[in-house]
VODO-207437 format. One line per field, with one value per residue (C-alpha): residue number from 1; x, y, z; residue in one letter. Coordinates in pm, whole numbers. Each point is the difference from the previous one (the first is absolute). Layout:
BEGIN
k	(NUM ...)
xx	(X ...)
yy	(Y ...)
zz	(Z ...)
r	(a ...)
// end
This chain:
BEGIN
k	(1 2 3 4 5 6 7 8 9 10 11 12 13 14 15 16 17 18 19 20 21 22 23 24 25 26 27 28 29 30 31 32 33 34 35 36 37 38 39 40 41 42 43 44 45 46 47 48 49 50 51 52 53 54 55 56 57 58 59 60 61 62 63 64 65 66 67 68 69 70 71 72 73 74 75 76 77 78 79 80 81 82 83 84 85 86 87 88 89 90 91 92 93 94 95 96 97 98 99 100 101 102 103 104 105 106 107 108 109 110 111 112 113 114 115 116 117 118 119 120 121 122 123 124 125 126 127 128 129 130 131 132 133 134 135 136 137 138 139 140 141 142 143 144 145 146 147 148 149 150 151 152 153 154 155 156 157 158 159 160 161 162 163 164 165 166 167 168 169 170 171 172 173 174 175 176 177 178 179 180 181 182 183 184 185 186 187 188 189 190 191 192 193 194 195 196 197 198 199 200 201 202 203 204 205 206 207 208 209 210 211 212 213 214 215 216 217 218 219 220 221 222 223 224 225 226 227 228 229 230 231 232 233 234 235 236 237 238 239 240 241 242 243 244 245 246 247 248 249 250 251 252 253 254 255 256 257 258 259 260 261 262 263 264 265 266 267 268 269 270 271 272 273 274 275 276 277 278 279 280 281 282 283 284 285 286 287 288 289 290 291 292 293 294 295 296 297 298 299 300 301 302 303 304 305 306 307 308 309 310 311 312 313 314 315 316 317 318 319 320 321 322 323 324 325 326 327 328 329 330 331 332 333 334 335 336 337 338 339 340 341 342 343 344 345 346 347 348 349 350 351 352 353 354 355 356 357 358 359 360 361 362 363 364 365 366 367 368 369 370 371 372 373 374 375 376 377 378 379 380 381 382 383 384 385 386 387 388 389 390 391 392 393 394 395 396 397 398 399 400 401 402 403 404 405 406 407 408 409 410 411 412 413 414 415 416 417 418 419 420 421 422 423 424 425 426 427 428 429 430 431 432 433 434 435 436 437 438 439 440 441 442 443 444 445 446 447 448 449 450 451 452 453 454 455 456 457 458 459 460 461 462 463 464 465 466 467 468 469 470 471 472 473 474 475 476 477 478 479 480 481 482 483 484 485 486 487 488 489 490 491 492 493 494 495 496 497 498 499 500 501 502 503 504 505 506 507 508 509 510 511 512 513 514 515 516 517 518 519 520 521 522 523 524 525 526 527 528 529 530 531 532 533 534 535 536 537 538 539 540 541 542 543 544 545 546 547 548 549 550 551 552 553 554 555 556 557 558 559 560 561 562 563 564 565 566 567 568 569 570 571 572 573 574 575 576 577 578 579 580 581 582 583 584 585 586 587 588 589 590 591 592 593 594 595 596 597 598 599 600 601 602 603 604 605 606 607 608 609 610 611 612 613 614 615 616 617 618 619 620 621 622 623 624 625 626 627 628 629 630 631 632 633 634 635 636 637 638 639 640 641 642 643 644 645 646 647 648 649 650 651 652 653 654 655 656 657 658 659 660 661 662 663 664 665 666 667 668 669 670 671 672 673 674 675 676 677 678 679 680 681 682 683 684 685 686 687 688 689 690 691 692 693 694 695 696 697 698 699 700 701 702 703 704 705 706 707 708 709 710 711 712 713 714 715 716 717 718 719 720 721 722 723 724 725 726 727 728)
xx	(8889 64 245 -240 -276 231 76 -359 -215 -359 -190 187 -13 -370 -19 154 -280 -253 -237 33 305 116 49 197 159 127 33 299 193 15 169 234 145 27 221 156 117 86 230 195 51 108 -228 -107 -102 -325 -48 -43 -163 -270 -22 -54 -290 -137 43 -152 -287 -85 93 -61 -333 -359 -166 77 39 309 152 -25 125 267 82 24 188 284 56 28 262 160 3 133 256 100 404 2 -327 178 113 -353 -155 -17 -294 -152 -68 -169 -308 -51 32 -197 -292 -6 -206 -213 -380 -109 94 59 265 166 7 170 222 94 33 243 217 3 136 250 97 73 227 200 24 251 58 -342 73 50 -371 -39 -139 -200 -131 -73 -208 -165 -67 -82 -335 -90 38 -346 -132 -336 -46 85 191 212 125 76 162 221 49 160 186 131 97 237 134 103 202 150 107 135 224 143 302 -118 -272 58 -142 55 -236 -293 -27 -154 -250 -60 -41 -254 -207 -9 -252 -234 -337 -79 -21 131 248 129 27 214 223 63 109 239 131 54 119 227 131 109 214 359 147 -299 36 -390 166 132 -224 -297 -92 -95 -326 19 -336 -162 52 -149 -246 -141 -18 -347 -111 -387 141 162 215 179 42 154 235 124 23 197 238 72 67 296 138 32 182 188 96 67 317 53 379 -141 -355 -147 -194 -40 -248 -197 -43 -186 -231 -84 -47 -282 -108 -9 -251 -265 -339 25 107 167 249 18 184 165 188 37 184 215 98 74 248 124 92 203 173 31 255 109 -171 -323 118 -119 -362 -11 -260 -218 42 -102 -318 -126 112 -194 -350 48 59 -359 -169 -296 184 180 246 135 -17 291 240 -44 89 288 95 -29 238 263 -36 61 281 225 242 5 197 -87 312 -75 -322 -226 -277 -96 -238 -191 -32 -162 -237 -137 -11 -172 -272 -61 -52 -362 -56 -361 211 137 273 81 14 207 268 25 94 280 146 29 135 243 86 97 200 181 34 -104 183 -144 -376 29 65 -348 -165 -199 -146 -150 -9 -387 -123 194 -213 -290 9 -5 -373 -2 -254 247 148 306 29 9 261 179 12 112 275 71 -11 164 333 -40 -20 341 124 -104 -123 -215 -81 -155 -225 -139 -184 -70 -161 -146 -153 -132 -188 -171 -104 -158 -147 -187 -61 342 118 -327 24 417 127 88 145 220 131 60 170 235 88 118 214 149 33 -326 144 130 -374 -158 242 -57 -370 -34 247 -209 -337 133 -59 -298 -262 -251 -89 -312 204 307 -216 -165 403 100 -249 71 380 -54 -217 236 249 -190 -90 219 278 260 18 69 289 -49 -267 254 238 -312 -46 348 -105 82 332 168 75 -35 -389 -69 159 -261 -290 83 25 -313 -163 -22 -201 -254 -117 -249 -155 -125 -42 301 230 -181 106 385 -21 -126 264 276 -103 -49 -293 -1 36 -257 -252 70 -77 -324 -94 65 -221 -328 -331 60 231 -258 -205 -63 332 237 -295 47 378 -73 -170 314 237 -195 -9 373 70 -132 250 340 163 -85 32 261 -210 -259 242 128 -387 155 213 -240 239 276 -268 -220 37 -82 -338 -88 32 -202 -292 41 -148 -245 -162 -29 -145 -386 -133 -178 235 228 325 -121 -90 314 251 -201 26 360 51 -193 188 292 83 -146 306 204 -186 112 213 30 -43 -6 -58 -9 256 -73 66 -202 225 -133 395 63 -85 110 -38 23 205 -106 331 -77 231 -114 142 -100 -102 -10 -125 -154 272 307 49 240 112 -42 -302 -85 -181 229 140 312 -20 -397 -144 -359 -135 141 -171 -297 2 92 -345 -218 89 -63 -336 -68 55 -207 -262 9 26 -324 -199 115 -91 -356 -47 80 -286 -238 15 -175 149 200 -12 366 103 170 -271 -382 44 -280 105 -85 -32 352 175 97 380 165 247 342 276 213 -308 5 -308 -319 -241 -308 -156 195 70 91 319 270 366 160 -311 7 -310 -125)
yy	(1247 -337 -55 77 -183 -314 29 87 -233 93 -60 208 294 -88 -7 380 160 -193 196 -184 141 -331 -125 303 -5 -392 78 312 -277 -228 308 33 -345 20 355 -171 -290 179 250 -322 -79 342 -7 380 15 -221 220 326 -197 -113 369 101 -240 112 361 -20 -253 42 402 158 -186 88 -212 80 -330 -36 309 -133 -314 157 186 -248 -215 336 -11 -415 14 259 -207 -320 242 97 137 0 200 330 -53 -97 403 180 -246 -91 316 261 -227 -12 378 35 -178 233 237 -318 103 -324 15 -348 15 312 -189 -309 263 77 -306 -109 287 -75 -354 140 206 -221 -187 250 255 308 -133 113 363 78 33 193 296 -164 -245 325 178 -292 -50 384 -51 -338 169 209 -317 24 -396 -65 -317 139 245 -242 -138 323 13 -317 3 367 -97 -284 292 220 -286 -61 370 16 -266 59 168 32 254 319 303 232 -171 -40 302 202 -285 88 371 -30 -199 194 242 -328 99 -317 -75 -359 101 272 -233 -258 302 94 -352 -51 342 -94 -327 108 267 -218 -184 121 -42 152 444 49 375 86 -42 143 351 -241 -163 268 218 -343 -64 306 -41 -293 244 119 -361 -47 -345 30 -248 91 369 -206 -197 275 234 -319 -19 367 21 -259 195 320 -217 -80 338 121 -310 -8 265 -8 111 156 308 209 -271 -62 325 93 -293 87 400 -84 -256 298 128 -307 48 -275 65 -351 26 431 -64 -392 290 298 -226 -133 360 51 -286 99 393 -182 -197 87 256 126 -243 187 346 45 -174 273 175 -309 -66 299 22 -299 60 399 -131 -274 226 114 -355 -76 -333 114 -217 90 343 -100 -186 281 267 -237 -47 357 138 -288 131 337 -35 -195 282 -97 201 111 -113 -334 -10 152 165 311 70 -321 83 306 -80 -288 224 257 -240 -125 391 -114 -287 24 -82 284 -190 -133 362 121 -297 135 311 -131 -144 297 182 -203 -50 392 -56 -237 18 377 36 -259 44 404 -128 -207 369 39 -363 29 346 29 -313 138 335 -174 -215 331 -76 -282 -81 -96 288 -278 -43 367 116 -265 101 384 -189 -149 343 150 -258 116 358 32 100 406 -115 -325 269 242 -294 -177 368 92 -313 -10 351 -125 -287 198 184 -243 -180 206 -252 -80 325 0 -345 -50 341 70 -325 20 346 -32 -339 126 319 -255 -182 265 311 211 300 -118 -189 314 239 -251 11 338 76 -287 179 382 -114 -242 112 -186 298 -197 -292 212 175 -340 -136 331 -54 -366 95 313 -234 -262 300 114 -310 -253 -121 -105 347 189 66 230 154 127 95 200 189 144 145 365 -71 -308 -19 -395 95 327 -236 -297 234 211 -370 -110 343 -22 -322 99 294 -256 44 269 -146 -205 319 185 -345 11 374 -106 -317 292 247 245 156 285 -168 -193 282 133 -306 5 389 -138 -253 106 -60 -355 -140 -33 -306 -326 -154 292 12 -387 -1 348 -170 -304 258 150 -332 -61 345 -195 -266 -55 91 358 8 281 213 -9 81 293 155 108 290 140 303 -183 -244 229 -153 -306 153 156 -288 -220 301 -37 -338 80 203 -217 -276 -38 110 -286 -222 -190 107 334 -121 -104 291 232 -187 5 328 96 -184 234 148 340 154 -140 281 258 280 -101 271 -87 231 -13 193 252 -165 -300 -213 -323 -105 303 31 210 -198 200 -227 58 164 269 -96 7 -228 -157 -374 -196 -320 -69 -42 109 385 188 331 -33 13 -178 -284 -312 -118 -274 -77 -44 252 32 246 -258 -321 184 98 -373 -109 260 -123 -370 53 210 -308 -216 255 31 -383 -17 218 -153 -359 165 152 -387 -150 313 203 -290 19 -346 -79 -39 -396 146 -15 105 315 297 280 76 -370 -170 -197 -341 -69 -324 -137 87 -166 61 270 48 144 -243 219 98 -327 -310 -144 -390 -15 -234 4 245 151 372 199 212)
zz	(8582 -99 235 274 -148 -20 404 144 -24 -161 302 217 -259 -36 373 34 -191 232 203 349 172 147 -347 -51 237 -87 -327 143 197 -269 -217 341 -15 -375 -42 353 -233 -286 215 149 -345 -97 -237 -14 -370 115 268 -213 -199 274 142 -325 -41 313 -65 -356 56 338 197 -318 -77 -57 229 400 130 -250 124 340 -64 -184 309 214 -262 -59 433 -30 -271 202 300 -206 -130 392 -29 -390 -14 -33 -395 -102 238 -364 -88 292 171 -256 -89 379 6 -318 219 285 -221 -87 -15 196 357 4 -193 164 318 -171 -130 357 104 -248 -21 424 -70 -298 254 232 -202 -151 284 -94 -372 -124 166 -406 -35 352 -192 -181 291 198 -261 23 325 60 -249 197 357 -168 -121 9 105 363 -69 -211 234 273 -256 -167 387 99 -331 83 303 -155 -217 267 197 -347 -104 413 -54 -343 -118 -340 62 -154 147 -303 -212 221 119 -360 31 369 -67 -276 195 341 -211 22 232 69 388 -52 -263 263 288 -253 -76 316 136 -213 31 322 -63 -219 249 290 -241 91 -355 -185 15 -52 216 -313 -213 252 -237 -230 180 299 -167 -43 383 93 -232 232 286 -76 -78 89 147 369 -75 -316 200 264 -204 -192 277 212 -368 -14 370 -60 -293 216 265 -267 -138 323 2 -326 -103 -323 -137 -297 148 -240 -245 291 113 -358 158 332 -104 -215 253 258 -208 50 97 220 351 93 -309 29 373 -118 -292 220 223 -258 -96 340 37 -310 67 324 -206 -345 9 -309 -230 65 -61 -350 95 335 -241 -61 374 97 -213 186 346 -5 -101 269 274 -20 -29 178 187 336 -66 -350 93 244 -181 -278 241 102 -371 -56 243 -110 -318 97 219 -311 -149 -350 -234 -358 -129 112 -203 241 -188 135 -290 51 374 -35 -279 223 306 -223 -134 340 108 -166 246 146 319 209 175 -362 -112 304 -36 -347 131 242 -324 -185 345 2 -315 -21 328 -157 -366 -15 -369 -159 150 -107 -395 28 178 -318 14 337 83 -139 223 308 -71 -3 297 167 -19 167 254 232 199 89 -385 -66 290 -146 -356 138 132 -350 -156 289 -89 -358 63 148 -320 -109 -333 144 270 -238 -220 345 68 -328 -53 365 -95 -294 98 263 -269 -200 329 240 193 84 117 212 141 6 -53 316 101 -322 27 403 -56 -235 169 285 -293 -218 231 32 -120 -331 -55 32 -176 -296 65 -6 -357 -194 163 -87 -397 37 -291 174 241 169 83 72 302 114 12 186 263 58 54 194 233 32 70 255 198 -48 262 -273 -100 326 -128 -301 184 263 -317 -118 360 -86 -282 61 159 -132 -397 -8 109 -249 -260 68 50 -343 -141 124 -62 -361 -31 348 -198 -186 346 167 315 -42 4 257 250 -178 119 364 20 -92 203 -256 121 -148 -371 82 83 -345 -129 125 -66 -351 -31 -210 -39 -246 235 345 -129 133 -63 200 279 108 -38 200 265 -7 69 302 184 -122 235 302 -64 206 -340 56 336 -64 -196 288 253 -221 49 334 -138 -285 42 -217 -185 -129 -330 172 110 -317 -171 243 -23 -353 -17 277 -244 -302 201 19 320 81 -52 291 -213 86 371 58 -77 105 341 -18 -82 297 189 -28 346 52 174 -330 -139 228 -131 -334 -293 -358 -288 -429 -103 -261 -306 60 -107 149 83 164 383 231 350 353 249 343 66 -224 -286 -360 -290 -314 22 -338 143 352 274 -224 34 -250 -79 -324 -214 -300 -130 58 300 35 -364 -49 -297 240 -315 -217 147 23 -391 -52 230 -195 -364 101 142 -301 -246 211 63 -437 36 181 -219 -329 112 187 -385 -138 187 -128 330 192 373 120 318 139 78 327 179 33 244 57 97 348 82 144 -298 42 44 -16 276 -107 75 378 109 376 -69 -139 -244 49 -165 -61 -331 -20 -272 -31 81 -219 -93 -83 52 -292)
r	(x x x x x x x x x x x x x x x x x x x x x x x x x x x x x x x x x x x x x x x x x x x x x x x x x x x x x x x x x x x x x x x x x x x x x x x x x x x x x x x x x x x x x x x x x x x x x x x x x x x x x x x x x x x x x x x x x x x x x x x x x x x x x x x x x x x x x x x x x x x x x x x x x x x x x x x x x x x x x x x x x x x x x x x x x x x x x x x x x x x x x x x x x x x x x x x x x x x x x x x x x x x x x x x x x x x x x x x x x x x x x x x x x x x x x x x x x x x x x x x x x x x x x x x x x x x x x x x x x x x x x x x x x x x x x x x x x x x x x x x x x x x x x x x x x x x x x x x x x x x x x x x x x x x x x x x x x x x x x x x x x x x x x x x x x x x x x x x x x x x x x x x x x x x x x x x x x x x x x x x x x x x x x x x x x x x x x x x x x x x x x x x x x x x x x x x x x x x x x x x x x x x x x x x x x x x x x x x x x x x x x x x x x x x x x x x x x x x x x x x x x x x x x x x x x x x x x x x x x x x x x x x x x x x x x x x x x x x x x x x x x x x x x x x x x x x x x x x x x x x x x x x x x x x x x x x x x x x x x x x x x x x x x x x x x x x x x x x x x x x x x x x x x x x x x x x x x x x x x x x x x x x x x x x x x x x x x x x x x x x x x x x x x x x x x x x x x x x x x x x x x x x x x x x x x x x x x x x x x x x x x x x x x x x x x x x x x x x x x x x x x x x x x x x x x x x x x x x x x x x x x x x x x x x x x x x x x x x x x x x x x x x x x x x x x x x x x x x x x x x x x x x x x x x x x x x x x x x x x x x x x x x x x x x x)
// end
């Protein structure tokens, strides 16, 4: 202190604490030409000793006009200093710094200013205190005081043409001080960052690409800046980066993509489609490096596929389908697992083509990797079931295809219906509204026969009789109307004469007995006609209510169909179909009169060509035996007929295989438990009557029959449903 003392003369010292600037000012180029003079002598103990003075007594003072004054008096020295100025950087530059965070603007703009002329002296060699400098500079760039950011900007400027052109510059220790601060809000502080990100970037020797994951999110961050400008800038930085990954042979995907899959997930639009696109780039380029984030990806890329902005929608299509056509293999860290619970959770989007993308995965995921998706069955069997009820009929044709794939295998075969089955039973409404959509779609997948053989063995045992006959109908519609099942209806017209048929209608047989009305149009679609009249004589008084009368009336208008066009034409020769006739008469009497059912058979039966008529003779035989007819060809020869159209010489109660006196037993002891069924649940509710949820029908009034499915023939009233829809 002495030292200095002895060197600076009072009046300049005295003048340095002066409030006019000029005197200041003076005062700082006296303190030039003395350190000058002292440095020509090499005397650098007097120097410390005057910085230290001016450090102590002046930048470090109470009053402001010494702090300035010491300011200006740290940049003179510096300046008198000139190529020797770089030994004396440890004392001269952290009380400038120390006054950047100065409460008096005054003196944070002197601070500028000086550290400017430092700077200007000692170029690259005070790059030592870059961090520090920056911090520094990233507070003033929010500087509440205009001046002093024209200031931090000029001086910043000076910085960056510093850092450009030094070798000493190292990359590795900025950049935990440029992450932390990219979390900074500030719209000044963000438009600093950015610049010298930039900066920084076009330097050749600087590799801000490899260290890019760790101020990436604070790029993207800037995206949904209130300020056009800072979206701009950022947008304009990350748009260069992508060039760059595109060139670059060597690039840290996987870091980054943790990054732009949360980013995916922004609310705001401009940084949503800035990340999408990024994924996009990177599922092009990536290659292996992104197979174990494909899950990640994918969670981001199925929500964005339904977004309300056209053009996100498209590049996550695009993204989509380049993820899906990549062939990763387990072995090679492929997570299968991961893949399906993401495609899983999205099966819960809001979004339908969300839901149905979800869908594709899983598809193809079983294509693909059929082992490995079967061991996660258990995990995603449940939601698969349940998106059976979606709203979209896309979503749920889609999802039979799912559990179509599954069910290839007996055992998976066996759970999809059981568990089909089951949740029809515990929702009405979706065997009402999908039930036939489901059970047609799958026939077309898993071979119609085999769906309704299982159908029919998990039905047999169901001890839920009313839902059991509710479930009979719905299939025994869908049997009888729907295209996709031409095929086992033809197998069922062979009945009599082909085993494959009597097999199928024996299999089918023991579940349709939970319907009366169901059987009698099994017997019909057969062609056992005479099985089907004693069906009818067996019926009693309990079992002509509401319910049989409108599926009554379902089956007349069925008969007009093309579907029975056969059993129409076979009304020509009532000689060998008198079964056929019986049966039909049969029904004509339990209808109500008055009722178009009634109208309507009756018509067709009189239809029946008179001359048809003509020399036919049929007579009971003795016994009474409702299976035993003796029927008088026109010829004149006399045989037994078992069934309608297949003559024999041999009596008895089965015919190619089919126990007739059996079935019938089997038809009469399941109507009896639902008949004891009915009475125990109308004695639960204290005898009060319910009125059936079929449908409100009078007798003698026309009941009111849904559309069904592939009818030729509208009903008499029409019924607006949906696709799939099954009418009750």
């Amino acid at each position: 202190m002495a030292d200095a003392l002895s060197v600076i003369p009072a009046a300049v010292l005295r003048n340095l604490g002066d409030k006019l600037y000029e005197k200041r000012k003076n005062a700082a180029l006296e303190i030039e030409g003395i350190v000058k003079q002292l440095a020509a002598n090499g005397e650098h103990d007097k120097i410390t000793a005057v910085i230290n003075l001016l450090t102590t007594e002046f930048t470090y003072s109470p009053q402001a006009n010494h702090r300035k004054g010491g300011l200006i008096s740290l940049a003179g020295a510096t300046v008198g200093l000139s190529t020797e100025a770089a030994q004396h950087l440890e004392q001269i530059v952290p009380p400038v710094l120390n006054s950047f965070s100065d409460q008096d603007s005054r003196v944070r703009y002197y601070a500028c200013e000086a550290l400017y002329n430092i700077a200007k002296v000692v170029r690259g060699d005070f790059i030592i205190f870059f961090n520090q400098i920056f911090d520094a500079l990233c507070k003033l760039s929010a500087d509440s005081d205009a001046n002093v950011q024209s200031a931090a900007h000029l001086l910043d400027r000076l910085v960056k043409d510093i850092v450009t052109e030094s070798d000493q510059f190292s990359i590795e220790e900025f950049i935990p001080l440029l992450r932390e601060r990219m979390n900074v809000l500030n719209p000044y502080v963000r438009q600093f960052l950015v610049g010298w990100i930039t900066v920084l970037d076009s330097v050749p020797d600087i590799d801000m690409l490899g260290f890019l994951p760790d101020f990436l999110d604070g790029l993207f961050n800037m995206l949904s800046d209130s300020s056009h400008e800072i979206r701009q800038q950022a947008d304009s930085a990350l748009s260069e980066f992508l060039q760059e990954i595109k060139n670059s042979p060597s690039v840290d995907y996987g870091r980054m993509a943790e990054i732009l899959v949360q980013r995916a997930g922004s609310p705001d639009e401009f940084t949503r489609l800035t990340a999408i696109t990024w994924i996009n780039e990177f599922v092009k380029l990536g290659g292996d490096q992104l197979v174990p984030y494909y899950a990640d990806i994918l969670g981001a890329i199925l929500p964005c596929i339904a977004d309300k902005e056209e053009k996100i929608r498209v590049v996550a299509r695009e993204t989509n389908e380049e993820l899906r056509a990549i062939k990763a293999d387990p072995a090679e860290a492929f997570d299968v697992g991961a893949i399906l619970s993401i495609a899983r959770r999205q099966l819960s989007s809001e979004w339908e083509a969300t839901r149905i993308e979800a869908l594709h995965w899983i598809s193809t995921l079983l294509n693909r990797h059929r082992t490995e998706v079967l061991t996660y069955l258990n995990d995603i069997f449940d939601t698969l079931l349940k998106a059976l009820s979606d709203p979209s009929d896309q979503v749920v044709l889609l999802v039979l295809d799912v559990h179509a794939c599954i069910a290839r295998d007996p055992q998976h075969f066996r759970q999809l219906v059981v568990f089909l089955v089951h949740n029809f039973r515990l929702d009405n409404s979706l065997l009402e509204k999908r039930g036939a959509l489901i059970i047609r779609r799958l026939c077309v997948l898993l071979n119609a026969e085999r769906v309704y053989r299982e159908l029919s063995t998990i039905l047999e045992g169901e001890s839920d009789l009313d839902f059991a006959s509710i479930m009979v109908q719905a299939l025994n519609l869908i049997l009888l109307t729907s295209s996709e099942l031409s095929e086992i209806r033809d197998l069922l017209k062979q009945s009599l004469v082909n085993p494959a048929g009597k097999d199928l209608y024996v299999s089918l047989y023991a579940s349709w007995c939970h319907s009366p009305m169901a059987i009698i149009s099994l017997c019909f679609l057969a062609q056992t006609y005479q099985h089907a009249s004693a069906v009818i004589q067996s019926l009693v008084e309990e079992d002509i209510n509401v319910k049989f009368l409108v599926q009554l009336d379902k089956l007349i208008r069925l008969l007009e169909t093309p579907i029975f066009a056969y059993l129409r034409l076979q009304l020509l020769e009532p000689g060998r179909y008198l079964w056929l006739f019986k049966a039909l008469y049969g029904l004509l009497m339990l209808l109500p009169q008055q009722s178009a059912a009634f109208k309507v058979l009756k018509t067709r039966l009189k239809a029946v060509p008179s001359y048809t008529l003509n020399g036919e003779h049929l007579k009971r035989t003795p016994s009474g035996d409702p299976y035993q007819f003796l029927h008088l060809m026109p010829g004149g020869s006399q045989s037994q007929t078992i069934e309608d159209g297949d003559l024999t010489e041999n009596g008895g109660s089965s015919h190619s295989g089919i126990n007739f006196a059996a079935r019938l037993q089997q038809f009469q002891q399941m109507q009896h438990q639902h008949r004891v069924h009915t009475k125990a649940q109308t004695k639960s509710r204290n005898m009060s009557t319910s009125v059936p949820k079929v449908a409100d029908v009078c007798i003698g009034e026309e009941p009111r029959i849904p559309q069904s499915v592939d009818l030729n023939v509208p009903p008499s009233r029409s019924t607006k449903r949906g696709p799939g829809q099954l009418p009750l």
